[in-house]
N, C-alpha and C positions, 0 to 999 in steps of 0.2 A: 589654246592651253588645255591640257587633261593631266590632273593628276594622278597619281598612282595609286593614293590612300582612299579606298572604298569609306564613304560615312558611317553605313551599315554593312557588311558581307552577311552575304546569308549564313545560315544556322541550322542543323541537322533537323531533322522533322522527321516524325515515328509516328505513322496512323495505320488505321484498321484499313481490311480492303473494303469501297464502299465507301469511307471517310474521303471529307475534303482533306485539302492539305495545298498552307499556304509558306512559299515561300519569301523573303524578303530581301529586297538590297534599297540600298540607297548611294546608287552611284558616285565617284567623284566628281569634286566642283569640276568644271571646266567653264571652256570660252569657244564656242557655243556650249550651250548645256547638253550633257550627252544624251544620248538616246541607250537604252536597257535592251537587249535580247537575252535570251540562255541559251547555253550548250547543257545538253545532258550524254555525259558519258565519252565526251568529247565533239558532242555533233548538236551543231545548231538546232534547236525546234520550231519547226512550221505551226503559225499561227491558224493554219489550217484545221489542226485538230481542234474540235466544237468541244473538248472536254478543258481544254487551256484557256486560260487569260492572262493575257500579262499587261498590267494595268500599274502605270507610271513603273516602279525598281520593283511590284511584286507579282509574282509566278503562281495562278492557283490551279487550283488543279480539281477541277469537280467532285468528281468521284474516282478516286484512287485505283487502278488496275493493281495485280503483283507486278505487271511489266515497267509500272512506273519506277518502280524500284532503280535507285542509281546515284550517281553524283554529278551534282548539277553545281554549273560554273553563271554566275551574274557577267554580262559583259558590257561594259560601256564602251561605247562609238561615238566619236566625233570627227571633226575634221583634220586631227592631230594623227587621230589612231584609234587605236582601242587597247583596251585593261579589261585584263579576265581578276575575278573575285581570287579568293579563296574558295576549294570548292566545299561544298554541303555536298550529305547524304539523305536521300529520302529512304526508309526505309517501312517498308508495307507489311503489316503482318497478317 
């Protein structure tokens, strides 16, 4: 089972460059419970970058580049499917 209705969808975020900058989702229920990734800008993000964490439905982001700049999508994965959010805007000034 996965539902469609996001708990929490993320929410626009405006910080400084330099500034953290946390984003939040709180998946839908499911059966298994889903798993959280993001897309930003339409493209999955590698856990790889040491500036990210994405810890249980939130997305942080250390210190802000301008490149961070974008719209980011929450996505839950289970064994049904997956549900993109609504998307958020970060935006860097």
């Amino acid at each position: 089972v996965l539902r469609d209705d996001f708990r929490q969808p993320p929410a626009d975020v405006v910080v400084a460059v330099g500034e953290p900058a946390v984003l939040e989702c709180v998946p839908p229920r499911g059966h298994p419970e889903p798993s959280v990734s993001w897309k930003k800008n339409g493209v999955r993000l590698s856990d790889k970058d040491e500036r990210l964490t994405i810890r249980g439905g939130k997305l942080m982001v250390a210190s802000t580049h301008k490149s961070d700049a974008g719209v980011y999508v929450c996505v839950a994965t289970n064994v049904v499917g997956e549900r993109d959010s609504e998307p958020a805007e970060l935006v860097v000034f």
